[in-house]
VMD Tcl script that draws the C-alpha trace (Angstrom):
set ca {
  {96.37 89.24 133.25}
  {96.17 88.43 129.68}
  {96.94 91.89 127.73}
  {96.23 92.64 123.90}
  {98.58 90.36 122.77}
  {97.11 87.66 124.33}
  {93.68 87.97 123.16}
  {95.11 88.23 119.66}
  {96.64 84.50 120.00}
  {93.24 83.34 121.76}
  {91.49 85.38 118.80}
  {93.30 82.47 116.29}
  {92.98 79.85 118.82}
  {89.03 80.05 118.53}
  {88.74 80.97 114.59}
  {90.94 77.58 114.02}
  {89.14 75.23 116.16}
  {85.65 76.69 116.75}
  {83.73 78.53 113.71}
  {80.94 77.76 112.05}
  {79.89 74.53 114.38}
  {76.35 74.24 115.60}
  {75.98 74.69 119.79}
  {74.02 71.68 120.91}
  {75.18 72.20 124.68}
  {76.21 74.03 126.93}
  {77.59 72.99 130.89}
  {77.69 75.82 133.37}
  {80.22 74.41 135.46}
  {80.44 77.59 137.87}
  {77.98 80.86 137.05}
  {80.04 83.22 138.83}
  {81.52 85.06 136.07}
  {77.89 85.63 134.26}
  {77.24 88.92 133.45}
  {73.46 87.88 132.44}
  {71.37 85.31 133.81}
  {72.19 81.81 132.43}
  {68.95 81.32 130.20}
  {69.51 84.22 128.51}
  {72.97 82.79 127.92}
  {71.05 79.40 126.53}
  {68.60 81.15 124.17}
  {71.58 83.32 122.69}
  {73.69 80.81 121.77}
  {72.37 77.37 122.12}
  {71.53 76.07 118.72}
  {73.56 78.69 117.05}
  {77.29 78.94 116.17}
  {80.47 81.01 116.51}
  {80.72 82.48 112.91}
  {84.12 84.87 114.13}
  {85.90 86.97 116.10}
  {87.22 90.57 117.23}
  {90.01 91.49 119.45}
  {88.80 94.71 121.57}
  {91.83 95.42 123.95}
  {91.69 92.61 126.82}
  {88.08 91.00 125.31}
  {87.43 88.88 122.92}
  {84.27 88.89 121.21}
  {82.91 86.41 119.46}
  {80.03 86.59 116.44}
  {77.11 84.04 116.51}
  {74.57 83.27 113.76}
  {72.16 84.24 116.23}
  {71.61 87.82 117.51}
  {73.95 88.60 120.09}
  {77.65 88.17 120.46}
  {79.27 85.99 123.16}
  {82.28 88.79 124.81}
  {84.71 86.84 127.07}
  {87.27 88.33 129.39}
  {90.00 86.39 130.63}
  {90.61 87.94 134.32}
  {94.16 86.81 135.61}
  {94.26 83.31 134.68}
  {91.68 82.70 132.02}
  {91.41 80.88 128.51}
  {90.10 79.06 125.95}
  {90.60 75.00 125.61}
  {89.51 73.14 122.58}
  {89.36 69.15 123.35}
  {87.80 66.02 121.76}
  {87.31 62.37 123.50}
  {88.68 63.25 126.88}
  {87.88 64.94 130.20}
  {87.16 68.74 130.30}
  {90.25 70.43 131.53}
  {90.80 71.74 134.82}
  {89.60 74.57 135.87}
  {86.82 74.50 132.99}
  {83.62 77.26 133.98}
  {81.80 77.12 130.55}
  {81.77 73.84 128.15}
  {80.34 74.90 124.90}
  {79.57 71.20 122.93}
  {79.34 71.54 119.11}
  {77.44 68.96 116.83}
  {80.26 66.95 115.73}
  {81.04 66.25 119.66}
  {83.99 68.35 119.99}
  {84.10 71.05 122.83}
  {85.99 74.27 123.59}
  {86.09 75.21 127.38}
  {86.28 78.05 129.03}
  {89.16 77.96 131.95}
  {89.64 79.77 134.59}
  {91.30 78.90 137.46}
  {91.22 82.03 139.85}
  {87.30 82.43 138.82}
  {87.62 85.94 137.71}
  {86.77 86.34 134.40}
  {83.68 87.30 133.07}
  {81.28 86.00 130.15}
  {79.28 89.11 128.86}
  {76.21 88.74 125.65}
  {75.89 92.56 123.80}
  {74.09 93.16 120.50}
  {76.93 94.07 119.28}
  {80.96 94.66 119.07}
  {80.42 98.91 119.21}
  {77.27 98.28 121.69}
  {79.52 96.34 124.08}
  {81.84 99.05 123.82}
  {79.44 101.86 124.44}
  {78.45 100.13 127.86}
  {81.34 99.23 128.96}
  {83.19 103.18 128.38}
  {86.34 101.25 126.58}
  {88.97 103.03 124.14}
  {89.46 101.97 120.95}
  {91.92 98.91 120.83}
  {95.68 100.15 120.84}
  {96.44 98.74 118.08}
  {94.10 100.42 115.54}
  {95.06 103.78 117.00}
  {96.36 106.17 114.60}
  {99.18 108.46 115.59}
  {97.03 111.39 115.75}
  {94.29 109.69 117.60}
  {97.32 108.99 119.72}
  {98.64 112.13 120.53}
  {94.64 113.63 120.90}
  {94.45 111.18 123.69}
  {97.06 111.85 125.88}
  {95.91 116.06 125.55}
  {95.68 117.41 128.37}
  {95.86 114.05 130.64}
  {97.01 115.32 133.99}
  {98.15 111.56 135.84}
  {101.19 109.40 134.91}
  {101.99 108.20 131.93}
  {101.98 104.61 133.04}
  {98.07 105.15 134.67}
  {97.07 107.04 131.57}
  {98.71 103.75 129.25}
  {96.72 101.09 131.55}
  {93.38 103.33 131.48}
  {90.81 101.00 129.83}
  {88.62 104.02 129.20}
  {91.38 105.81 127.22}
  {92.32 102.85 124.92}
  {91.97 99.32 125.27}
  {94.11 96.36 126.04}
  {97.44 97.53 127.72}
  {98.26 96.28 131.02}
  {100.84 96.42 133.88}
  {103.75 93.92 131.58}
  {103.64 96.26 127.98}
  {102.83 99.15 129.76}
  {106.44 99.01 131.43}
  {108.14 97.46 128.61}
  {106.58 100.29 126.10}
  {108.11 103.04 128.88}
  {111.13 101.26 129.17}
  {111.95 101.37 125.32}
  {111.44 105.08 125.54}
  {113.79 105.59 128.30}
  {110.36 107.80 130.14}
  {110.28 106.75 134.15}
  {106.64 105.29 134.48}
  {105.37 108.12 137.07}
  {106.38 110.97 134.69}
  {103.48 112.87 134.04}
  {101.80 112.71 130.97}
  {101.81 116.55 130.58}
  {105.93 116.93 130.43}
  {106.13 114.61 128.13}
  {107.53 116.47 124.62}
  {105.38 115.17 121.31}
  {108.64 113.84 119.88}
  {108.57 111.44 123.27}
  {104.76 110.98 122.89}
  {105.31 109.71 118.72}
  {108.23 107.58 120.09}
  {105.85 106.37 122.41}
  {103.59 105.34 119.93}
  {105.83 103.53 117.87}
  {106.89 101.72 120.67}
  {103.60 101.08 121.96}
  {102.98 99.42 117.97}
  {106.33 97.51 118.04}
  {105.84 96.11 121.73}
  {102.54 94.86 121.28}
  {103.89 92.91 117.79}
  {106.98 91.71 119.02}
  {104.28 90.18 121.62}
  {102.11 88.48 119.33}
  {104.66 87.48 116.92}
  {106.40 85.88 119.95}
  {103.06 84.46 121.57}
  {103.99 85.94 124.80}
  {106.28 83.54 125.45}
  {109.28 85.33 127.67}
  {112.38 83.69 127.16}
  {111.80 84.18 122.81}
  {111.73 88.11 123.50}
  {114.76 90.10 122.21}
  {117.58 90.35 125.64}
  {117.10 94.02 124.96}
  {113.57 93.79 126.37}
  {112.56 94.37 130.10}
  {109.93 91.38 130.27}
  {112.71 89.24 130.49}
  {114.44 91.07 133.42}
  {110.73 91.93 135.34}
  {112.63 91.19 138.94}
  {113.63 93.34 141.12}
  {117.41 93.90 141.79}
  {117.98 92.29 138.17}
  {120.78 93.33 135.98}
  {119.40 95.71 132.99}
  {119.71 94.39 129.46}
  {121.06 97.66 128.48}
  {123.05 99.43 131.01}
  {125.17 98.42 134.40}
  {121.59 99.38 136.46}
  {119.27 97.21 138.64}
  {116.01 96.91 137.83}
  {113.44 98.39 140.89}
  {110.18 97.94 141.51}
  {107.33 100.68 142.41}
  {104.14 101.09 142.84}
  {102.66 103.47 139.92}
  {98.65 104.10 139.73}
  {98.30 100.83 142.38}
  {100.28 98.98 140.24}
  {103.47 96.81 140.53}
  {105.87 98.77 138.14}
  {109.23 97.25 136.72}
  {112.06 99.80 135.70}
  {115.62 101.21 135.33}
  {116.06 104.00 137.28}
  {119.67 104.61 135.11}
  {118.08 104.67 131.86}
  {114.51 105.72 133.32}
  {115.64 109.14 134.52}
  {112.30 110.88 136.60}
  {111.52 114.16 135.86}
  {111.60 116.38 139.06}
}
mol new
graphics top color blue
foreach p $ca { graphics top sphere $p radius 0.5 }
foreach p [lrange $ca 0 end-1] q [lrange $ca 1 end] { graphics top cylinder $p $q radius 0.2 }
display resetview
């Protein structure tokens, strides 16, 4: 599923192809992922245009010279396709057309993302119960969040509701810089652990969007590269394992990710 840093690079994608175009159409290929009824949909944003963008965690919302914002979330396989003089591309579920006959599709192929309209970045927010987006936490607000948190570290990371945008692939790699097993509990962990955390949490997420998610261009110190199990670890003579943490597939070291009985 596309994480924080992914947004981010779909955040550029649209503010360099898509802003400040007039929506003269719009082609509901497949209405499954509506989260209003398509004419409200039509009223908000046909005849309008994107005027920019936010990043909240895994959303992307998108400002309109009309009155609501346009909030897209990219489920597991979703994104955003700006095309000229040729056939939508597969998988397309939205086709916004802009005056000048260009186009910017929305594509999913496993049908489950979701297109939302709010009045608002904070409003959409609000309703949906998120955290603030990871990467404009503050230390402090940090370290306030994970007070008194009771579960795992690696549930607590992924919790939507406790800060937005970090999923099952950073959430491991974040642990795995720290050396902290993903199912030790948030409680044990010491604050010098929790600000290492953080810093990693910052550093991960960057190294991400600076390398566009693309794998094979992350440093061979990093776990993303190694996410298999039984594969060698990039920084000691351990296999990596995988468990289950929170309902989640987990990647991780058990040398270097020592669990805290």
């Amino acid at each position: 599923m596309p994480e924080l840093p992914e947004i981010t690079l779909s955040k550029d994608y649209l503010d360099a192809t898509s802003l400040n175009k007039k929506i003269t159409a719009i082609d509901f290929l497949h209405t499954g992922g509506l989260q209003a009824p398509k004419d409200e949909f039509l009223k908000a944003l046909k005849g309008n245009a994107f005027t920019g963008s936010h990043r909240l965690g895994k959303y992307l919302v998108i400002e309109t010279t009309g009155d609501k914002v346009l909030v897209m979330h990219f489920g597991m396989t979703g994104k955003i396709e700006y095309y000229r003089n040729q056939e939508p591309p597969k998988y397309s579920r939205v086709i916004f057309s802009f005056e000048d006959n260009d186009h910017l599709a929305y594509v999913c192929r496993r049908k489950l993302g979701k297109l939302f309209l709010a009045e608002g970045l904070q409003d959409f927010r609000e309703r949906q119960e998120l955290g603030k987006d990871a990467l404009e936490l503050k230390e402090k607000e940090f370290l306030e969040l994970l007070k008194d948190k009771s579960g795992s570290i690696k549930g607590v990371l992924t919790d939507q509701h406790v800060m937005a945008g970090i999923g099952n692939v950073y959430s491991d790699e974040m642990l795995y810089q720290c050396k902290i097993h993903p199912k030790t509990k948030t409680g044990k962990l010491s604050e010098k652990e929790q600000k290492q955390l953080f810093k990693k949490m910052k550093s991960v997420l960057e190294t991400a969007i600076k390398k566009e998610g693309v794998r094979d261009d992350f440093p061979d110190s990093f776990l993303i590269k190694h996410r298999k199990e039984g594969d060698d670890c990039p920084k000691c003579e351990g296999k990596i394992k995988q468990i289950k943490v929170s309902g989640r597939s987990t990647y991780f070291c058990p040398s270097c990710q020592k669990e805290q009985k």
